[in-house]
N, C-alpha and C positions, 0 to 999 in steps of 0.2 A: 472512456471511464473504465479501470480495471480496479477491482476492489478482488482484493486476495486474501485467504485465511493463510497464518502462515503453517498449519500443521493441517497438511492434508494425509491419506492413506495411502498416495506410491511416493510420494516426495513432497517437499517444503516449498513455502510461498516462493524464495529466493530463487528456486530454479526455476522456476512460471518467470520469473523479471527476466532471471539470465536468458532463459530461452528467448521472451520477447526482444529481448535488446534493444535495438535503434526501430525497428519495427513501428512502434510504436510512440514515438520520440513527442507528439506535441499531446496525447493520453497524459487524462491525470492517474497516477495507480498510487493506490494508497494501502497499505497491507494491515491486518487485525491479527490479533494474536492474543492470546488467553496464557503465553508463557512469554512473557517478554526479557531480555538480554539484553547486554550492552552487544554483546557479539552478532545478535542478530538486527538490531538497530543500528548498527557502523553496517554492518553489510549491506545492506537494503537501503541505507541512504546511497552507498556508493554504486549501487544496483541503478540510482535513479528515485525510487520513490517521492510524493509530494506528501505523504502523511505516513507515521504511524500510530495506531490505535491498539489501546492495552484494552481488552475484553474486562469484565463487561463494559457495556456503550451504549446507552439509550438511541434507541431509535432517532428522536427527533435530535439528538446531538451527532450522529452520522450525520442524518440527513444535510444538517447545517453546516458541517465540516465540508463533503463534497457541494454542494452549494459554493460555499468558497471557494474553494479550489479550483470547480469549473470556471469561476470569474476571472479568479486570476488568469488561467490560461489563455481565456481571451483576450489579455491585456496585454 
């Protein structure tokens, strides 16, 4: 499970994907972001990602989104 803010303070979520790359290939990651883009949502799909999440986000609706997503992966 990789969950990434995508505005961190030396670099953005997307370079944490690119850097993992295949590394990580059967990880659910799913990236949050309190500035969301069409530009940064086409790139972090094609990054890989399983979700993205527009800030704010109730706790128990994360929680229930990864939930999901960890199932799927096992399937």
């Amino acid at each position: 499970m990789v969950l990434i803010d995508f505005r961190l303070t030396d670099m953005d979520g997307t370079n944490i994907l690119e850097k993992i790359g295949n590394h990580l290939l059967n990880s659910v990651k799913i990236i949050i972001t309190g500035f969301p883009s069409l530009d940064l949502g086409t790139k972090a799909l094609d990054l890989g990602i399983d979700a993205y999440v527009v800030k704010p986000v109730s706790p128990n609706d994360l929680l229930s989104l990864i939930s999901e997503k960890l199932k799927s992966k096992k399937s």
